[in-house]
N, C-alpha and C positions, 0 to 999 in steps of 0.2 A: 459484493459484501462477503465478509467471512462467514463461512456456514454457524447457523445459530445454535447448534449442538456445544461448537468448539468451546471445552473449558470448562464444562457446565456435569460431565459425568463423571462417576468418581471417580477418585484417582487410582491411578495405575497399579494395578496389580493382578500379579500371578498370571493368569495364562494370555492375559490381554496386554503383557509390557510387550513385545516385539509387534504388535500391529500397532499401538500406540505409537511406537518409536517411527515407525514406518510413515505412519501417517502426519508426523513433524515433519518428516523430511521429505516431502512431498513423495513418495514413492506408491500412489495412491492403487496402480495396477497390481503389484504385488500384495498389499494392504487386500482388494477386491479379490483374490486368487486365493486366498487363505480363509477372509472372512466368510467368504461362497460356501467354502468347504465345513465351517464351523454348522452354518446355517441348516445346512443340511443334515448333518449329522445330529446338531441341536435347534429343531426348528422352534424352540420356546428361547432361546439364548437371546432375549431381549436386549442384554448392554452387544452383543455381536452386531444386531442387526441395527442397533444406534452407529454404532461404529462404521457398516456399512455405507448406510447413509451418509455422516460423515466424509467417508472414499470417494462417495458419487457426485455429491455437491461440491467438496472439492474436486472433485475433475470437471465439473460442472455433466455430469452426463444424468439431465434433468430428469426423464423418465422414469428411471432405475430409481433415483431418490426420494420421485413421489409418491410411488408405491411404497416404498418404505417408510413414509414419512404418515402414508392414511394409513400403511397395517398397524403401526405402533401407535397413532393415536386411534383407532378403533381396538387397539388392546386396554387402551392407559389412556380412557377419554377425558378426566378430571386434570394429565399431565400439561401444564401448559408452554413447557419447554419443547413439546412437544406439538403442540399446538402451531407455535412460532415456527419450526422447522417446516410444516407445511404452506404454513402462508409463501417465505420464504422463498420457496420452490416453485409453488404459482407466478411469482413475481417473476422467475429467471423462465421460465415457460412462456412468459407474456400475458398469461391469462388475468390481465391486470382488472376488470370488472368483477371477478372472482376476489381478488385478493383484495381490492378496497372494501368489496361487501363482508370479508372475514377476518380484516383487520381492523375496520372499524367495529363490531363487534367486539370482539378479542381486547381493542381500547376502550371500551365502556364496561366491561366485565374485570379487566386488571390495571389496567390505568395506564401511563406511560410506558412506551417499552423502546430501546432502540432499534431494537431489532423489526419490529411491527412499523414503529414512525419512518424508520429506513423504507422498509417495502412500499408504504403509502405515498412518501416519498419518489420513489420511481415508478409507482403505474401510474399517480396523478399528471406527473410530467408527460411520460409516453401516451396518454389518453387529452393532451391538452390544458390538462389543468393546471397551468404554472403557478399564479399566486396558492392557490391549494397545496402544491410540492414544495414549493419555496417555506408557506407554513410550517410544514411538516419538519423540512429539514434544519427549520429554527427550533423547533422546540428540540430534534433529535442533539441537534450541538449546542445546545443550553443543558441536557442530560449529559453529554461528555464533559463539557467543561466543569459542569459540578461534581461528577465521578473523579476527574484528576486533581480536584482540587483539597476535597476532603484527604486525600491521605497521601499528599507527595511524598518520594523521595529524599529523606535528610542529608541533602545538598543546597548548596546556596551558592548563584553565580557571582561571580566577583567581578566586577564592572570592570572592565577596562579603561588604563590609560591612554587615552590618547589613540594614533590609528595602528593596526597589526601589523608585527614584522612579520616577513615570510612571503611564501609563494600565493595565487588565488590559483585555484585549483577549481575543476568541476566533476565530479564522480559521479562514474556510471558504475552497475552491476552489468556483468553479459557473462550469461554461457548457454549452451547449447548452439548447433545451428541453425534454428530458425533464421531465414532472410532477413526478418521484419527489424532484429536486435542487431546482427552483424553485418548488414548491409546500414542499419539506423546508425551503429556505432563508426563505421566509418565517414557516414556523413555526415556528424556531427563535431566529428575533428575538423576535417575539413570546412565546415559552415564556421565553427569558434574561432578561427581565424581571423575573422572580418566582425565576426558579431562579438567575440570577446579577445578583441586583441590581448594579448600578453599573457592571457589565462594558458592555465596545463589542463587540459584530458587528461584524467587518469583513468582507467578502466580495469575494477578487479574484476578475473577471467578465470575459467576454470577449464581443464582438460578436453570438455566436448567443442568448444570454440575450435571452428576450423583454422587450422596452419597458417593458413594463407589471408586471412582477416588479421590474425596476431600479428601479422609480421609485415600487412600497412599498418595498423594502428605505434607498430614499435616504430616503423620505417616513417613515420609523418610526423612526429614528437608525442606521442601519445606516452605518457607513462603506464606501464601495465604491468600489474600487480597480480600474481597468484592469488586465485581467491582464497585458496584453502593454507594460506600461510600464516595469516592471521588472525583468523578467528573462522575456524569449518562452520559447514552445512549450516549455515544461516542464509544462501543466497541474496535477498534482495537488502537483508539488510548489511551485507558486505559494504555496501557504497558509502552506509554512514559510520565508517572508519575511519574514515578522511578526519572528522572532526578530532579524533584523539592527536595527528603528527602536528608536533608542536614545529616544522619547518615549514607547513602550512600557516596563511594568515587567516585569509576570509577562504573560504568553500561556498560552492554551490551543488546541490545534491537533485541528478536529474536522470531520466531515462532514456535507455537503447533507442526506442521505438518514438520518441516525441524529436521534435527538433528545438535544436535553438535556436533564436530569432530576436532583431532588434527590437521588439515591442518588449521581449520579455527582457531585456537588456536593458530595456530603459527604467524596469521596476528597479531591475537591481540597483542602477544611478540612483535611483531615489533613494533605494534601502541605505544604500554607503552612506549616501550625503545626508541621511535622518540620522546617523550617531548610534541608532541602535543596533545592539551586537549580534540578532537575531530576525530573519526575513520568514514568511510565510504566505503565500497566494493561494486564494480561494477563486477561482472565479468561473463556475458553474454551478448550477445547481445541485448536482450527483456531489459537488465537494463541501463535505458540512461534515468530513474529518476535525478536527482541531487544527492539526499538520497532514499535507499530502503529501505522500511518501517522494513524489518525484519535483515538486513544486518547494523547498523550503532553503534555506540557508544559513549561515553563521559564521561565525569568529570561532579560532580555535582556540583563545587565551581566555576565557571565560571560569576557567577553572573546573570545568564537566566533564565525567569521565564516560564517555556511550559508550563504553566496552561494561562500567560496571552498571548502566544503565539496561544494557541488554542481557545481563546475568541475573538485573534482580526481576525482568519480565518474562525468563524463559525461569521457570518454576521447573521445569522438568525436562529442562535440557532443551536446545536452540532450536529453531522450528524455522521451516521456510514454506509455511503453509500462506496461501494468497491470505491479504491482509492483514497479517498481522506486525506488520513494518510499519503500520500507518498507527494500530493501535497499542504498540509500542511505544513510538513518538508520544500519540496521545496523552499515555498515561503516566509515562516516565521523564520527558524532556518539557513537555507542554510545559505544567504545572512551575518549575524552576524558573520559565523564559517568558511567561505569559506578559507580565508586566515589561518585559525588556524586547518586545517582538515587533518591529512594525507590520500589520498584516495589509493587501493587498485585495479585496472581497468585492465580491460583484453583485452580491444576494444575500449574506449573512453578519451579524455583528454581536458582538458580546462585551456586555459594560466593563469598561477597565480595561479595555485593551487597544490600543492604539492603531485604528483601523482608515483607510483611504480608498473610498468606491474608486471601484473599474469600471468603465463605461460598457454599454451591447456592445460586441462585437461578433461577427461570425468565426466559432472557432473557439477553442480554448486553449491556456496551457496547459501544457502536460498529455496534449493528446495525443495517443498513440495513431501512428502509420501502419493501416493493415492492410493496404491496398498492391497486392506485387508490383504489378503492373507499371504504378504511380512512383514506387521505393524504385524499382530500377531503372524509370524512364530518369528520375533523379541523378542516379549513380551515372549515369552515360552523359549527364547535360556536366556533373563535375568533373569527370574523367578520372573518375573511378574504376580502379577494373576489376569486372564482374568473379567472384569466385568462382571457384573447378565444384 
């Protein structure tokens, strides 16, 4: 989840715009090296040590943030923005009997919150209580979907005729070298072959992507895009660029680290063959997003522009801080597409939206490969060759 400070402090200024800035663009070490030094020098700099906090639970380096999170609610005990931000942190701790005993509280003293139903949400689950998380995480996406609906965007999709000219494309973000995204990304080219015949891999790439992964992905038909040619420092939401080239037809928006696969192949047949312009799968319980950032799809003739979609959600310049590509989606494309979306859910539903259960299965989509081991016993059985 996105740390629950995010958005919430006042806006930017004076000696706090360059940590701000820092901490959009996921730069969270340097953010922490500065703010260290603020704190010290001003151990009462309360928006500092918010900001702090902020640094740590985006790096997720839970310890460091829960101290931070009880000194500043033992300064500012009535603060309940603050409140939240420790539940929060319990939850990524695992101390989940802690956090259902101080979320549920917390829900009977301020009422719904999504950030609290989020937490409750995942310690119920991790502690056995599925229909209990599953609860939760209906009422939490019954809160988003009425958050994007009261104030969309004045845009309006314009139906398509008939089926899209152009290419079907599936876009990935990747950069850095972690194995898990550039060993994922090339064997997912090579899996699309067979599971999405005719489709193009594109993959926007940015300068830390090693050589030698760029140059299978170019060498195997991979289209590969400079990330930073088209719209900078937004990272994960690089992928959903795709949707603005009008030489694209349909897209499908996926990640490095998840694989493709014919079950999820077979959604998408469904999705073409329903007519509508817009796809969406849900189908865990942790997904009670609106849109999953790596699970969604669409037409590109719909008349939506997600370049101005993402200018009117970065308020203060593009961010590529975890989660907020998914609450992005949420609140700016959701709303436009709701009525035109077929969703694919395995646990959640929302009236007026044209939804089709996924059956149990083990496994989800959209799950990330983080096993070495498992990633490169993979690449040897393709005949992939291992990078330098």
């Amino acid at each position: 989840m996105s740390t629950p400070l995010s958005g919430t402090l006042p806006p930017p200024a004076g000696r706090y715009d360059n940590i701000r800035a820092l901490l959009r663009a996921g730069k969270d070490d340097e953010a922490i090296v500065q703010l260290c030094a603020m704190t010290v020098s001003r151990p009462d700099d309360l928006v500092a040590k918010e900001l702090l906090f902020d640094a740590f639970f985006q790096k997720r380096d839970w310890q460091p943030a829960l101290a931070l999170a009880e000194e500043l609610s033992w300064r500012q005990p009535d603060n309940a923005r603050l409140e939240k931000a420790r539940i929060a942190t319990l939850t990524n701790l695992k101390r989940y009997d802690e956090t259902i005993a101080q979320a549920t509280r917390y829900l009977a003293r301020h009422g719904d919150d999504l950030t609290v139903l989020d937490t409750l949400k995942v310690a119920s689950f991790f502690t056995g209580k599925t229909t209990e998380a599953i609860r939760y995480g209906q009422r939490a996406l019954d809160l988003r979907d009425a958050e994007a609906c009261r104030n969309p965007p004045p845009f309006a999709l314009n139906e398509p005729d008939g089926p899209p000219s152009g290419a079907n494309v599936i876009s990935f973000s990747l950069w850095g070298a972690a194995p898990f995204y550039t060993y994922g990304a090339m064997i997912n080219l090579v899996l699309s072959r067979t599971v999405y015949p005719g489709w193009i891999c594109r993959f926007y790439v940015d300068a830390t992507v090693p050589p030698a992964c760029v140059a299978f992905l170019q060498g195997n038909g991979g289209d590969v895009r400079n990330i930073e040619d088209e719209y900078p420092h937004v990272g994960l939401f690089q992928r959903f660029l795709v949707m603005n080239d009008r030489a694209v037809g349909r897209f499908l928006v996926r990640d490095c680290d998840a694989r493709l696969s014919t079950a999820e192949a077979e959604l998408v047949r469904q999705w073409i063959e329903s007519g509508y312009p817009f796809h969406a799968v849900r189908d865990h319980v942790m997904h009670n997003e609106l849109m999953i950032g790596c699970t969604w799809a669409g037409r590109t003739d719909c008349g939506l522009d997600i370049v101005e979609l993402m200018r009117r959600y970065f308020q203060f310049g593009p961010t590529a801080k975890y989660g907020h590509d998914q609450r992005m989606l949420g609140l700016m494309l959701w709303p436009l597409i709701r009525s035109r979306c077929l969703v694919h859910d395995r646990h959640y539903r929302l009236e007026g939206v044209h939804t089709l259960p996924l059956a149990e299965r083990k496994g989800h989509f959209g799950a990330g490969h983080q096993n070495l081991a498992a990633v490169l016993a993979e690449v040897d059985r393709l005949g992939i060759p291992r990078l330098p």
